[in-house]
Each structure stands twice: as structure tokens, then as C-alpha cells.
Short mmCIF file of the C-alpha atoms (twelve columns), coordinates in Angstrom:
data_MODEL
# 
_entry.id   MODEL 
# 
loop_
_atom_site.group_PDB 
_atom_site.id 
_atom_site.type_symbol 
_atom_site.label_atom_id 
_atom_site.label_alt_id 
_atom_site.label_comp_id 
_atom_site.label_asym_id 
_atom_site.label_seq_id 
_atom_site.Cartn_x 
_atom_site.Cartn_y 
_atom_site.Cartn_z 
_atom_site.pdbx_PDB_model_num 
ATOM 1   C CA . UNK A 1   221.171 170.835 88.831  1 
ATOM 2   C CA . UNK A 2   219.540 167.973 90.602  1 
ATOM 3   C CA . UNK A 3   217.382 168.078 93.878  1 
ATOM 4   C CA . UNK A 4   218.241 165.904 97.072  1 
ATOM 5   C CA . UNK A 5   216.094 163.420 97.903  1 
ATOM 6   C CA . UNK A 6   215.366 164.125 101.180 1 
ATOM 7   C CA . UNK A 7   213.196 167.558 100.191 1 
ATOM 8   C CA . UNK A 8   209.556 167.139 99.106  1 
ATOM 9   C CA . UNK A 9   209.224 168.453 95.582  1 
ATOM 10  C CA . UNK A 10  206.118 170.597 94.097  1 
ATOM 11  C CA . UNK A 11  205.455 169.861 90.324  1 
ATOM 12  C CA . UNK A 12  206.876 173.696 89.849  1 
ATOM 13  C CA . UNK A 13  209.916 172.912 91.588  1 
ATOM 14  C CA . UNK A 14  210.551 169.376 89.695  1 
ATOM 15  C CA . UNK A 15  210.561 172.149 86.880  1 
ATOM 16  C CA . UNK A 16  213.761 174.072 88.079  1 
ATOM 17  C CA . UNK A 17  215.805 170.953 88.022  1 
ATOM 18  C CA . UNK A 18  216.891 168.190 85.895  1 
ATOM 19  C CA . UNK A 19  216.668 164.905 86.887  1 
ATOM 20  C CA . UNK A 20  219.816 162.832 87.039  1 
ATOM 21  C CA . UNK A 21  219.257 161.216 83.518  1 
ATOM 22  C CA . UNK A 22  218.842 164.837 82.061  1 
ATOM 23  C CA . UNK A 23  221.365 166.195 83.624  1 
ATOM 24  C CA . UNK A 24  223.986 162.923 82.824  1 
ATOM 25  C CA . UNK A 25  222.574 163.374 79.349  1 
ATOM 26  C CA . UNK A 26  223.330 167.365 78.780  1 
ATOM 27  C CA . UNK A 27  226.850 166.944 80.372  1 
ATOM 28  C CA . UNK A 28  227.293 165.048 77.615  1 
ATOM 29  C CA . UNK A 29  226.057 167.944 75.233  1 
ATOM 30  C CA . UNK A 30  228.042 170.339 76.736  1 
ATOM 31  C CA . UNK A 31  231.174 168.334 77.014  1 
ATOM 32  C CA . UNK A 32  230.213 167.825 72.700  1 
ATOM 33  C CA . UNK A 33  230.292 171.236 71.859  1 
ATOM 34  C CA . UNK A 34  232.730 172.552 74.148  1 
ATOM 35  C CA . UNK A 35  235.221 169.998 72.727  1 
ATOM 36  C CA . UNK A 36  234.462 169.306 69.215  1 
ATOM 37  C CA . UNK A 37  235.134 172.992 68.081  1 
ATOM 38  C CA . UNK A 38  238.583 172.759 70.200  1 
ATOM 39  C CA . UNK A 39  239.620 169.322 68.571  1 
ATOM 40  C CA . UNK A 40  238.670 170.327 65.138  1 
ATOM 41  C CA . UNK A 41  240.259 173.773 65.725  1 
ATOM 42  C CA . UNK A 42  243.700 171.997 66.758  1 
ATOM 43  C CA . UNK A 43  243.225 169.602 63.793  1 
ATOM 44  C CA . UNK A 44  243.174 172.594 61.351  1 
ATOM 45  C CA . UNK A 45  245.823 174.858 62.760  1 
ATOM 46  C CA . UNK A 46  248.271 171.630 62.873  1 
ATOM 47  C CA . UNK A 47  247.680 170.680 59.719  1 
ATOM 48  C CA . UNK A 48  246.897 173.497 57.379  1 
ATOM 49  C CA . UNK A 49  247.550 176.528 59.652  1 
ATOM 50  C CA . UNK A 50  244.180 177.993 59.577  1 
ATOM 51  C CA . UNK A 51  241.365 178.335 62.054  1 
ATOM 52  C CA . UNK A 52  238.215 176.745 62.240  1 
ATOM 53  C CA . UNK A 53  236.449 179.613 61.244  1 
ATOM 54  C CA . UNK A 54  238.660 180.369 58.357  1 
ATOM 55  C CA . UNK A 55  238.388 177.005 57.053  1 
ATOM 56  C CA . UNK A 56  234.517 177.585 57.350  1 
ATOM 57  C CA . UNK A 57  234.157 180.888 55.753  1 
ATOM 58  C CA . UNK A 58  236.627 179.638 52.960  1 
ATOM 59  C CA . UNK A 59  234.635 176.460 52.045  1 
ATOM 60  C CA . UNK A 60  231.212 178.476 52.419  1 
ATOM 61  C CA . UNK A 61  233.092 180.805 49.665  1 
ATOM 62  C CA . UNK A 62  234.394 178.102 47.575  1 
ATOM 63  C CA . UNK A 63  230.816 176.741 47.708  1 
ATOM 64  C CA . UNK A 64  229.089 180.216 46.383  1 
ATOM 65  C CA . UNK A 65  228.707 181.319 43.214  1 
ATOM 66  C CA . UNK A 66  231.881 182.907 41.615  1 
ATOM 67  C CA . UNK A 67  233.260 182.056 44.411  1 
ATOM 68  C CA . UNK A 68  231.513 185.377 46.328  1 
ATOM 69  C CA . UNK A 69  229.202 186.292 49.181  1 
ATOM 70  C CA . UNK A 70  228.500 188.903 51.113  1 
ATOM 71  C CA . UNK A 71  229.983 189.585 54.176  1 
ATOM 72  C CA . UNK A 72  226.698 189.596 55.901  1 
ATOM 73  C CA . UNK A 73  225.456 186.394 54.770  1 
ATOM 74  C CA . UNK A 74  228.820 184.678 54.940  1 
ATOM 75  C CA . UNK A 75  228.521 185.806 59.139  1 
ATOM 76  C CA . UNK A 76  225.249 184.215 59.137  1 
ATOM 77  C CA . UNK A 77  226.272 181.064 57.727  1 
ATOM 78  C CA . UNK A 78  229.036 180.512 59.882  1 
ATOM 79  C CA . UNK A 79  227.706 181.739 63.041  1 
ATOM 80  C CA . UNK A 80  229.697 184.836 63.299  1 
ATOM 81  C CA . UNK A 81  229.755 188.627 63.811  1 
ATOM 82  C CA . UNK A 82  229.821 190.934 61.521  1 
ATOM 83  C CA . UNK A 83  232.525 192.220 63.228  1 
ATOM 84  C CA . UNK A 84  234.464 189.143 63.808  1 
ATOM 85  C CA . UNK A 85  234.264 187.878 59.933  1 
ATOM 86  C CA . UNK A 86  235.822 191.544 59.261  1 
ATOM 87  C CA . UNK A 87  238.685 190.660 61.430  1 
ATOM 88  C CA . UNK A 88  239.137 187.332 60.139  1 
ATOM 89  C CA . UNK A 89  238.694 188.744 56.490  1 
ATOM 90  C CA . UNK A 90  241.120 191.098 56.945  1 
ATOM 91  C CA . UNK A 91  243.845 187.964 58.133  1 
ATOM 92  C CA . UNK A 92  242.164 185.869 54.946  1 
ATOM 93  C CA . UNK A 93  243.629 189.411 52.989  1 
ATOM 94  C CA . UNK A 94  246.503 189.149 54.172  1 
ATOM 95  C CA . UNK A 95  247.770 186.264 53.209  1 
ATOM 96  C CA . UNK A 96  246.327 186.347 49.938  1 
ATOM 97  C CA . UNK A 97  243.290 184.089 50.604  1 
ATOM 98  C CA . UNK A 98  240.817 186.633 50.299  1 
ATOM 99  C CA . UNK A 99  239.393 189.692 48.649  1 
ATOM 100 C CA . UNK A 100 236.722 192.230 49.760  1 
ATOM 101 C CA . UNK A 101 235.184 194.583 47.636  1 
ATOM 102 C CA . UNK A 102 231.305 196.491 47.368  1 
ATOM 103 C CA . UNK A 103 228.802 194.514 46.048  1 
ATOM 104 C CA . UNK A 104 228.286 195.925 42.288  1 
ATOM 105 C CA . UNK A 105 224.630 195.907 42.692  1 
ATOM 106 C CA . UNK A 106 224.312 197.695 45.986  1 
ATOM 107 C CA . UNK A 107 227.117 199.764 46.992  1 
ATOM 108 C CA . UNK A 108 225.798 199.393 51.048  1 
ATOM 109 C CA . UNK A 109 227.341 196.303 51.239  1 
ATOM 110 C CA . UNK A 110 230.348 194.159 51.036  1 
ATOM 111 C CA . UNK A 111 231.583 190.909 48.970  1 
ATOM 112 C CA . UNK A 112 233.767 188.747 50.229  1 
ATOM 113 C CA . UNK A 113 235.761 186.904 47.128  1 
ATOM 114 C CA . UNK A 114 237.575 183.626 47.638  1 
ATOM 115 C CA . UNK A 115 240.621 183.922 45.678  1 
ATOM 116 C CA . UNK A 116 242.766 180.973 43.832  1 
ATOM 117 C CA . UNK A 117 245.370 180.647 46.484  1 
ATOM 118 C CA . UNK A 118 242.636 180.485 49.081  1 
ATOM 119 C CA . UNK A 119 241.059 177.860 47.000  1 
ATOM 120 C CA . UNK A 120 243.953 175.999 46.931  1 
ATOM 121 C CA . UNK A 121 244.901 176.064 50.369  1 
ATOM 122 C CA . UNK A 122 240.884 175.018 50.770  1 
ATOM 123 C CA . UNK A 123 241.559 172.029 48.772  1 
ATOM 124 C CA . UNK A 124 244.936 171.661 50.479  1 
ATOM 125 C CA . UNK A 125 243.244 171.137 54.365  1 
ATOM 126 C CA . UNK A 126 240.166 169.471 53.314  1 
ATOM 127 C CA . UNK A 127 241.730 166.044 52.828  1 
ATOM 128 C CA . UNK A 128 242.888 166.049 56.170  1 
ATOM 129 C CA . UNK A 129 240.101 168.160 57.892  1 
ATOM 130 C CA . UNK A 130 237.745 165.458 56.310  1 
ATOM 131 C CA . UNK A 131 239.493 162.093 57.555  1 
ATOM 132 C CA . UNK A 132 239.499 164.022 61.215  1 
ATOM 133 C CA . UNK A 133 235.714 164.872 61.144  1 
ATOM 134 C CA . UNK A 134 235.197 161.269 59.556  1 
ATOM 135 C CA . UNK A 135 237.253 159.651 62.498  1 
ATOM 136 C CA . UNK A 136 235.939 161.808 65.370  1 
ATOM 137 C CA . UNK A 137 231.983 162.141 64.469  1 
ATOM 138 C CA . UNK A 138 230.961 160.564 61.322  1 
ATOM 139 C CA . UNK A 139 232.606 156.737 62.195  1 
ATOM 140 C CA . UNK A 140 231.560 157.101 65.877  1 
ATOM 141 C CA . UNK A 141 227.762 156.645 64.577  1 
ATOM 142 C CA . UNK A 142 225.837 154.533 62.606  1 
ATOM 143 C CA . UNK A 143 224.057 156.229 59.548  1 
ATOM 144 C CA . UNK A 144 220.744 156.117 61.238  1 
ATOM 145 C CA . UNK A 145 222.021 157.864 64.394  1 
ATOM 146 C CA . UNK A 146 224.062 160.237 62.506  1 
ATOM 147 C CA . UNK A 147 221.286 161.031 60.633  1 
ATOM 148 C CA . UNK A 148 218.769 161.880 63.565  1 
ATOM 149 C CA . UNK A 149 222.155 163.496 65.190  1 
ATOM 150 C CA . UNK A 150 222.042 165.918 62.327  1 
ATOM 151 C CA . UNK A 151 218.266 166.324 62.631  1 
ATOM 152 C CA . UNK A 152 218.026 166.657 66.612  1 
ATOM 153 C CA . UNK A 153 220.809 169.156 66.155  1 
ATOM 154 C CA . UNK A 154 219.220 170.663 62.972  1 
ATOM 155 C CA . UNK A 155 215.697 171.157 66.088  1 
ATOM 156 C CA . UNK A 156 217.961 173.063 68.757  1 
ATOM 157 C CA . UNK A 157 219.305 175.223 66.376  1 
ATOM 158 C CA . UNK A 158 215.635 176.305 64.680  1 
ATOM 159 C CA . UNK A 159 215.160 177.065 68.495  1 
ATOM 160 C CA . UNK A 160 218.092 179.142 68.960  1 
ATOM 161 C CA . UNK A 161 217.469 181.538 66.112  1 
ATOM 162 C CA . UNK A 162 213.494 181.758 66.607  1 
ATOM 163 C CA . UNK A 163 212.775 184.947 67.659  1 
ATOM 164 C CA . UNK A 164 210.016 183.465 70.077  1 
ATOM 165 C CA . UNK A 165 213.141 182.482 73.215  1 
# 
């Protein structure tokens, strides 16, 4: 990702590389996001025996009215197919986390419904969940720099979903 220093650069080349701070710097990104995901995924399935992604959809739920969303907004707000938060609805069924039915007020779509024992196994794994993402990110950073963490992160994602890529 860098260029040698023995070949001349163009300003359009110097374009189709990053220079060694950039590229030290986004190692570092990547490194971030490939890990924190796995950590936090080990964390939960240690501790609680759920997924990351289960543990997300279920406090998303527990954080919705009546405890109910629907499916497609609950795959928006936790990054997910449509597809994939069926299959991981239909494991959140299963063990008796979890309820789908149609919405009431439009039949073309589908509510997912946290139920009590998936609100107590929420409140079961979120002690624990919470001292891990306390110990691995928010401790790690003063509140200034977790603060403009949040917001820098908050900027790449606004790029991600604008439809102007």
C-alpha cells in the first residue's frame, strides 16, 4: 500500500497509495474492527451463551417500545440482513427469547417481540458484557478521545450508508 522510494511519483499516483503514516494508522483500524467484534463475541458466548448479535438485537428490543420492532428496522439497527435476523430470530424462538408475529397495523410485515425470559437473560449478560466493553474500549480512552472516537466513527459510518459511494 506504500510506494518505494526509488520511483518518481506523479500527484495521481501519490493518490493510489497511502503513505506510511496512513497506512500504520488504518492497520490499526482494521486490526480494531476485525478484533473487537471477535473479543466481544467470545466475551458473550463465555459468559451468557449468546452471540454478539443476539445480545444486540435483544437489547435493541428491550430498548423499544413494548418491547417490539419490526424485523426490518431491528436489521437496520444492528447492521444485519433481513435474512440473517430471520435466522437468528428463529434461534431467539427457540429458546424462548423471542416471539415473531405480523405487525397489527400492516399485515406486510413482521414484529419481533422480546419476551420475559429474553429480558431476563438480557439483564443476566449485561453486567458482564458491560465491565468487558468498559475494560477493553471505554477505560482505554480518556472521555475526550472517546468522545471524538464515537464521533469520527459516528463520520465513516454516515459515509458508508450514503448512497453517494
Amino acid at each position: 500500500m506504500t510506494t518505494t522510494e526509488h520511483s518518481p511519483q506523479t500527484d495521481e499516483q501519490a493518490d493510489l497509495w497511502l503513505t506510511p503514516g496512513e497506512l500504520t494508522s488504518w492497520l490499526s483500524v482494521v486490526r480494531l474492527i476485525t478484533r473487537l467484534p471477535w473479543a466481544i463475541d467470545g466475551q458473550l458466548q463465555r459468559d451468557a451463551d449468546l452471540s454478539m448479535i443476539e445480545y444486540m438485537a435483544m437489547a435493541m428490543l428491550a430498548e423499544a417500545p413494548e418491547w417490539t420492532m419490526r424485523m426490518s428496522e431491528l436489521a437496520e439497527r444492528t447492521s444485519a440482513s433481513l435474512s440473517r435476523l430471520s435466522h437468528l430470530a428463529k434461534r431467539l424462538e427457540s429458546r424462548g427469547y423471542v416471539r415473531r408475529e405480523p405487525d397489527p397495523t400492516d399485515g406486510r410485515f413482521t414484529n419481533a417481540i422480546l419476551l420475559p425470559p429474553g429480558m431476563h437473560k438480557l439483564e443476566e449478560a449485561a453486567p458482564g458484557h458491560v465491565a468487558f466493553v468498559r475494560h477493553l474500549v471505554i477505560d482505554s480512552l480518556s472521555a475526550e478521545r472517546l468522545r471524538r472516537l464515537g464521533q469520527d466513527a459516528e463520520r465513516i459510518v454516515q459515509r458508508i450508508d450514503s448512497p453517494a459511494r
